[in-house]
C-alpha positions as semicolon CSV with decimal commas, in nm:
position;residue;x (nm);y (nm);z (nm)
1;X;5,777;19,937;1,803
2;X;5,547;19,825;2,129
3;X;5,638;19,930;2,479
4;X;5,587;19,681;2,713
5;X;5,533;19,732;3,140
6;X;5,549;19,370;3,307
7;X;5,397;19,386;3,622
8;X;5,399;19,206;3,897
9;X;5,092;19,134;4,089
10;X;4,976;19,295;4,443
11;X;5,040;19,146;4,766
12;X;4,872;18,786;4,778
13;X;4,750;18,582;5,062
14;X;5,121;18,346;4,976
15;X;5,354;18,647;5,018
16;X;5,250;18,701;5,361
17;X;5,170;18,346;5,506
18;X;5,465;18,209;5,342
19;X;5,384;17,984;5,136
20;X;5,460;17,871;4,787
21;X;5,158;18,001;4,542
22;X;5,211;17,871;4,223
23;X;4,910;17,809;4,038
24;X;4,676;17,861;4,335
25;X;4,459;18,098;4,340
26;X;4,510;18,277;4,651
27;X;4,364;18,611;4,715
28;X;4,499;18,982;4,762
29;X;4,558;19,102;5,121
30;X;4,375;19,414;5,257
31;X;4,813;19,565;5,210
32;X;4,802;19,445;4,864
33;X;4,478;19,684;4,775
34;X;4,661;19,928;4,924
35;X;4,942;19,874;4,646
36;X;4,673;19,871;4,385
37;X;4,572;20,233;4,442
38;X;4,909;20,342;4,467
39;X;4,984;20,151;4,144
40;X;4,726;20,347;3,982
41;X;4,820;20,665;4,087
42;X;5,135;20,588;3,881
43;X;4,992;20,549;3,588
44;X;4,750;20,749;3,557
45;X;4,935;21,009;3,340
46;X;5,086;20,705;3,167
47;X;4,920;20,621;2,815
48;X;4,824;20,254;2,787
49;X;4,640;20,077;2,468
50;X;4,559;19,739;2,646
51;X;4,594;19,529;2,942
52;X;4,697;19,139;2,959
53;X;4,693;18,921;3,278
54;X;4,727;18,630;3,361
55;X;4,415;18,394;3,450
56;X;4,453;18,434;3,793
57;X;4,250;18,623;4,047
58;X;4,575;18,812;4,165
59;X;4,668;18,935;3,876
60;X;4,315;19,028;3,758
61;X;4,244;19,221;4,059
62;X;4,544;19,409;4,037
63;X;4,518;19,502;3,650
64;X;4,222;19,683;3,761
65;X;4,454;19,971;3,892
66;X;4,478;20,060;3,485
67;X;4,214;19,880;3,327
68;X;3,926;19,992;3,494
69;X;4,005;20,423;3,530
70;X;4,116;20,371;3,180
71;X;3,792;20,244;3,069
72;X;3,988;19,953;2,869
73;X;3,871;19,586;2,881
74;X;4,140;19,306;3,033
75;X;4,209;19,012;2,806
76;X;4,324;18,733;3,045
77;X;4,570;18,490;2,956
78;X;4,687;18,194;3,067
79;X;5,018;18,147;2,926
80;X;5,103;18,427;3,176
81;X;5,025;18,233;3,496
82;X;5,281;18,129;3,703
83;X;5,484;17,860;3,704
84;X;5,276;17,540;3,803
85;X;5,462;17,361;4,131
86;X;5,330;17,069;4,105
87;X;5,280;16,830;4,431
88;X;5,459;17,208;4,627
89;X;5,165;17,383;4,530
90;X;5,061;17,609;4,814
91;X;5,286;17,440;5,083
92;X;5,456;17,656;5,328
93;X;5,809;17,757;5,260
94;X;5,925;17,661;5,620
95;X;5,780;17,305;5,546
96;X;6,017;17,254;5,204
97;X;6,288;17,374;5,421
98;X;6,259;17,118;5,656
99;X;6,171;16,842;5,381
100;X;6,352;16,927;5,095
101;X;6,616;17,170;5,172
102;X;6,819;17,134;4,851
103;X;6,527;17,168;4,608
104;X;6,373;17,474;4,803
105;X;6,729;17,610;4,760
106;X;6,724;17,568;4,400
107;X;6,389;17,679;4,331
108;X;6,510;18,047;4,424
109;X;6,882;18,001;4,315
110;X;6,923;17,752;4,040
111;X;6,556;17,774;3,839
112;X;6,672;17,623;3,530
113;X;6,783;17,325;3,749
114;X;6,450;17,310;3,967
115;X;6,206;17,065;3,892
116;X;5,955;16,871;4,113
117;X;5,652;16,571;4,102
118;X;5,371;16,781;3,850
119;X;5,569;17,107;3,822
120;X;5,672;17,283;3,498
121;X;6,055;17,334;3,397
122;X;6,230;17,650;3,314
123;X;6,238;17,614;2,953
124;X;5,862;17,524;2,943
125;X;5,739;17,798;3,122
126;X;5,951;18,091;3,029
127;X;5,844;17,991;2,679
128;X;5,482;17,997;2,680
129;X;5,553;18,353;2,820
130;X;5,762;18,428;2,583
131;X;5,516;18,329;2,291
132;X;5,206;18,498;2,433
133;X;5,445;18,830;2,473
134;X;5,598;18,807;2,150
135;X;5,211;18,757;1,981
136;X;5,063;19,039;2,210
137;X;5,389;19,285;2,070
138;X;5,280;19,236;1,704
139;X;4,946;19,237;1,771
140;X;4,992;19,610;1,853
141;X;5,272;19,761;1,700
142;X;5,306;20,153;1,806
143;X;5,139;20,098;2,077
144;X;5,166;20,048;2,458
145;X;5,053;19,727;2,680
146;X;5,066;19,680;3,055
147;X;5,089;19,306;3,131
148;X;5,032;19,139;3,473
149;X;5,207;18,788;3,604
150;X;5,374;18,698;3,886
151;X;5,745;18,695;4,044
152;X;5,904;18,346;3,913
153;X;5,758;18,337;3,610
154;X;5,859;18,707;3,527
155;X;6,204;18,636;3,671
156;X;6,262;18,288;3,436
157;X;6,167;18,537;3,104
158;X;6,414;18,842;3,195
159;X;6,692;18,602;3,286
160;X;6,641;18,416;2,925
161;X;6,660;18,788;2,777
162;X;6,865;19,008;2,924
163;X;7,076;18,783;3,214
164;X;7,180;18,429;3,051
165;X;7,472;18,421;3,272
166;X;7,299;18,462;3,594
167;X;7,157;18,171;3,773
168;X;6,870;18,369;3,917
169;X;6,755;18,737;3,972
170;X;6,688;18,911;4,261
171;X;6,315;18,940;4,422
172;X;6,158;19,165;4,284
173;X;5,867;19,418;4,553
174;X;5,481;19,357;4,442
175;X;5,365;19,540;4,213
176;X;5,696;19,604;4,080
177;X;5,705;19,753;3,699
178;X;5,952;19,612;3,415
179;X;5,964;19,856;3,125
180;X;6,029;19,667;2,795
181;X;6,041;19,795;2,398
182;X;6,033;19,546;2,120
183;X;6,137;19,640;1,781
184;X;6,156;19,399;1,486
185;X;6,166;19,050;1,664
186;X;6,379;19,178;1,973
187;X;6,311;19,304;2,356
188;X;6,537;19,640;2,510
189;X;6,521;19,665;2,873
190;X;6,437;20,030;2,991
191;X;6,429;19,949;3,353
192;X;6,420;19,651;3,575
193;X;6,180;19,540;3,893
194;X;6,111;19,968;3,960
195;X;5,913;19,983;4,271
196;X;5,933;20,371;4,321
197;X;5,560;20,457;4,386
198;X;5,530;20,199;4,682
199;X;5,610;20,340;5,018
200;X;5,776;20,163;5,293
201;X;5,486;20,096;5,478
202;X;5,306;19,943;5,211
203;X;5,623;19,752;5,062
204;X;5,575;19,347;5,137
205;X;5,947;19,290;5,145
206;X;6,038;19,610;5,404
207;X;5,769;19,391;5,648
208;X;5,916;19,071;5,595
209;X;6,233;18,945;5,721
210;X;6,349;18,585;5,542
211;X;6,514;18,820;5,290
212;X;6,753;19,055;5,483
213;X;7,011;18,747;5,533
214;X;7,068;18,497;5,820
215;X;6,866;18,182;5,862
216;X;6,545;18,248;5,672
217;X;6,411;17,903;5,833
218;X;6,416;18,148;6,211
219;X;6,097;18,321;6,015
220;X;5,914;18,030;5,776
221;X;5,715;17,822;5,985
222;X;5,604;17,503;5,918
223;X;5,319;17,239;6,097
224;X;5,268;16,908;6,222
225;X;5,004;16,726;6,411
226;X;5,035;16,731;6,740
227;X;5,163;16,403;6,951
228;X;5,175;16,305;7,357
229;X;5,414;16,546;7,413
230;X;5,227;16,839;7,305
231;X;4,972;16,861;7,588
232;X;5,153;17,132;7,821
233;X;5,203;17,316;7,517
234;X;4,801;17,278;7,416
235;X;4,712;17,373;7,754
236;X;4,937;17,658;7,787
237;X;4,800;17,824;7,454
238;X;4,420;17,710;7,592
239;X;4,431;17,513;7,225
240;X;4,163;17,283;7,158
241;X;3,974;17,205;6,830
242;X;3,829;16,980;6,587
243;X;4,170;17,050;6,363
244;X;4,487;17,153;6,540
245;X;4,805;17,205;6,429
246;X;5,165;17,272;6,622
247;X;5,373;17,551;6,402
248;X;5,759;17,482;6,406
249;X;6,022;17,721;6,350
250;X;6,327;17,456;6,221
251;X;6,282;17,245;6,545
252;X;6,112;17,429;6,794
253;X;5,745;17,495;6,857
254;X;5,654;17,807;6,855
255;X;5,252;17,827;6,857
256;X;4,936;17,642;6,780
257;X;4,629;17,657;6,555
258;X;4,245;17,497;6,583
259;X;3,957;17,498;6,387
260;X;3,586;17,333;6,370
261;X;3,455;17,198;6,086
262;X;3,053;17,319;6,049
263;X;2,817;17,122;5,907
264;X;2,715;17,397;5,650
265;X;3,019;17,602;5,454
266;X;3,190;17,770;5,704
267;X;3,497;17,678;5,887
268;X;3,558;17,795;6,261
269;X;3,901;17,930;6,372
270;X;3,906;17,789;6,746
271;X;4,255;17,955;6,832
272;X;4,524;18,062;6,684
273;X;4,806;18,161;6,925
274;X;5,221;18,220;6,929
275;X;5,422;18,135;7,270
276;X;5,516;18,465;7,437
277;X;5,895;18,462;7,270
278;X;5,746;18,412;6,874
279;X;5,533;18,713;6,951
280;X;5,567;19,048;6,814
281;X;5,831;18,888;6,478
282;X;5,576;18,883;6,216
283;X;5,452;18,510;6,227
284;X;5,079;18,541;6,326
285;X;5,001;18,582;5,930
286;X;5,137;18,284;5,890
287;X;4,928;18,092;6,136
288;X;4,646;18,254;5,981
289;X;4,739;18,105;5,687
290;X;4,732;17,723;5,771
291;X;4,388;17,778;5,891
292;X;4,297;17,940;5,548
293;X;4,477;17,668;5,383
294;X;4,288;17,400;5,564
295;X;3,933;17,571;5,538
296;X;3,998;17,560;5,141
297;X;4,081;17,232;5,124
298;X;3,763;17,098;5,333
299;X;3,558;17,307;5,058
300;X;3,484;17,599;5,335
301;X;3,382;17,899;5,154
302;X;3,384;18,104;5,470
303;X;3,610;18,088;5,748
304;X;3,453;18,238;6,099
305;X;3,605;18,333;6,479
306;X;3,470;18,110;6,759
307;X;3,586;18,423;6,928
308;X;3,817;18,729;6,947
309;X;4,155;18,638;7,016
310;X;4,248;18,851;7,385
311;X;4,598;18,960;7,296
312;X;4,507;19,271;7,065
313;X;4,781;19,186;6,794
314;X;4,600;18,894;6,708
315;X;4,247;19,075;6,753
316;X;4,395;19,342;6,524
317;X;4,526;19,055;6,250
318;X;4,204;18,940;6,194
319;X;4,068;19,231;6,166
320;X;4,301;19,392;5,904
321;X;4,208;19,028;5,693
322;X;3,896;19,066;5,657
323;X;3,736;18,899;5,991
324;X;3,356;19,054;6,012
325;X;3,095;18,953;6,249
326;X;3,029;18,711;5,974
327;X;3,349;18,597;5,978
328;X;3,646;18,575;5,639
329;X;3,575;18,477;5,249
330;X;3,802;18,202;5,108
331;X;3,705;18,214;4,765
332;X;3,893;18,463;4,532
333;X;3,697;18,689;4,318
334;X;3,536;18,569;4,040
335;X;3,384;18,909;3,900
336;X;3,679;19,120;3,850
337;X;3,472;19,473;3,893
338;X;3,510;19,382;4,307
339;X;3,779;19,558;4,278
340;X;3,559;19,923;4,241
341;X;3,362;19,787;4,562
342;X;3,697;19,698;4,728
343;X;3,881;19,999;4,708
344;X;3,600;20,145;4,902
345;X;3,694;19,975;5,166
């Protein structure tokens, strides 16, 4: 008999600027470290022979809240990544909305239906999970194993054994625990998505609001270039910028976002600013995000403040993400023992 906790991985960089992750390897937000320690604190009465994660810096920086004050080495492994989205792959949820409604609907409600350009299909995925789980169970037999993946993957693998009639499960909080026991070739569920040691402050989904019902497009924003008709808008938001961006909510405009391009590896956030009615609903991350998403894909290492935004809930976002006088990392940990430095934070 094994015991088995699947666990989902901290807050990442997607969960809060909206957008779909995948197989990118977006970072942990400064809330997400916060759900590490409290992670830890929960299991560190709990007995655990070895830790698996998947090969992604999420996951590995979030295993450290057992590996490392349990002295145990990780053992990465790809086969629980998550599912590869192909040409979606780090796009913002409010932009498949407004491109490809149906699919973006079926990629949360209909799974084993969803497929797109590049990705991976249900069956594919859920079974490499399944294989590395059912290897790593045998492998050691009276013990116990924490393993680390992320949401849709984890989701695909309960539904195949424990919910074949359902056409999806619910979402489950980060850093959620699964509690599994396999005995002689088959899986009993002991509990299911159990997100008791996070608080509400801390919890990602008591933030956010696409969830709670209603028109999730009113919160996931999407972006466009910006045409003729933009310029009152520009000037209102004092926009301007080597790279600029409109945000949309459905069909309206609802803010702006610029950035330089430096010569060296740094990118430089110009502005990034919401019109007076967007303000104050939780969308600022997102804008954030673009310019992140942007700065990566130039091959920016480092992305930098021309200056302080004036409105202090924008001042403060930076801050809380990691804005210094020299300015935000966009490159995800390679050595996993950051984590000891970060929690120092």
């Amino acid at each position: 008999m094994t015991t088995l906790y699947l666990i989902r991985h901290a807050e990442a960089e997607g969960n809060v600027f909206r957008r779909l992750q995948g197989q990118y390897n977006s970072m942990i937000t400064p809330n997400g470290r916060k759900q590490i320690a409290a992670l830890e604190q929960r299991f560190a009465d709990v007995p655990i022979d070895a830790v698996y994660a998947s090969d992604l810096s999420r996951t590995c920086i979030t295993a450290g809240a057992i590996y490392l004050p349990k002295h145990l080495p990780l053992h990465r492994e790809p086969r629980f990544r998550e599912l590869g989205c192909g040409i979606w792959e780090n796009l913002p949820f409010g932009w498949l909305d407004h491109t490809d409604p149906e699919r973006n609907h079926a990629f949360t409600h209909k799974p084993r239906d969803w497929y797109v350009e590049g990705s991976e299909r249900f069956c594919d995925y859920t079974a490499r999970f399944l294989e590395a789980m059912g290897e790593i169970a045998r492998c050691h037999d009276g013990q116990t194993v924490a393993i680390f993946s992320h949401g849709m993957v984890m989701r695909g693998v309960l539904q195949c054994l424990f919910f074949p009639e359902k056409d999806n499960l619910g979402h489950s909080e980060n850093t959620a625990v699964t509690k599994l026991v396999y005995e002689n070739g088959s899986y009993t569920l002991e509990y299911l998505n159990d997100d008791s040691h996070i608080p509400y402050e801390i919890s990602t989904l008591g933030r956010q609001q696409w969830w709670r019902g209603g028109d999730h497009r009113d919160f996931n924003m999407w972006y466009r270039d910006p045409a003729a008709e933009d310029a009152e808008l520009l000037q209102k938001l004092d926009c301007a910028g080597e790279i600029v961006r409109i945000s949309m909510v459905i069909d309206r405009p609802t803010g702006a976002v610029a950035l330089k391009l430096l010569p060296d590896e740094t990118a430089q956030l110009c502005t990034l600013a919401l019109l007076p009615e967007h303000r104050g609903k939780g969308l600022a991350a997102q804008l954030l995000g673009e310019a992140v998403s942007i700065a990566r894909k130039a091959g920016k290492r480092r992305l930098t403040a021309e200056r302080m935004p004036d409105l202090p809930a924008a001042a403060h976002l930076l801050t809380d993400y990691g804005f210094t006088k020299n300015g935000m990392s966009l490159i995800p940990a390679a050595d996993l023992e950051v984590f000891d430095e970060e929690r120092s934070i």
